[in-house]
N, C-alpha and C positions, 0 to 999 in steps of 0.2 A: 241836739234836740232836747236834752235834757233828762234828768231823772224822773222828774213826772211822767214826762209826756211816753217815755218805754215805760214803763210800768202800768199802765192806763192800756196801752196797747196789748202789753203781754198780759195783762187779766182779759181783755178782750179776747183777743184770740183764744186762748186757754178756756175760757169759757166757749164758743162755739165752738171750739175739738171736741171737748165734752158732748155739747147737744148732740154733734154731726156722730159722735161715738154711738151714743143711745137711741140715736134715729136709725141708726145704720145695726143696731144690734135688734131692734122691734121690728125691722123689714128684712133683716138675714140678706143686707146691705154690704156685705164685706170690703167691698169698693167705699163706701163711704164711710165705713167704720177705720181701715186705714186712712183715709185723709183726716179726719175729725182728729187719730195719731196724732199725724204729722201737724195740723194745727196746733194740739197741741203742744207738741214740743216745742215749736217755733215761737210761740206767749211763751213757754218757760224761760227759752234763750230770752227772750225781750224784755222779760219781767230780770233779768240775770242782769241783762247791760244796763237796763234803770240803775239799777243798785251800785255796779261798777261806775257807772258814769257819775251816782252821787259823793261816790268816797272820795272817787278823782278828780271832783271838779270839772267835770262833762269834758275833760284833756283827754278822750281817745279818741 
């Protein structure tokens, strides 16, 4: 898929975790404050395998 194209995703994602975090923290959302979490980690792993997939020549 390429290094760009993870890395583009995992700023995406990592950016709506974010939002879904602070939306869910202003309505005592708990429910959505852990997903907005778990978004975010999921853009960290994706922004992680950009990066791996650029050193390695997109071979994983």
């Amino acid at each position: 898929m390429g290094e760009f194209t993870e890395n583009v995703k995992g700023m995406t994602n990592e950016a709506i975790g974010n939002i879904k975090q602070g939306v869910g923290d202003l309505t005592n959302d708990a429910s959505l404050k852990r997903e907005g979490e778990l978004q975010e980690k999921k853009g960290e792993a994706q922004y992680i395998k950009g990066d791996v997939e650029g050193a390695t020549g997109d071979h994983i």
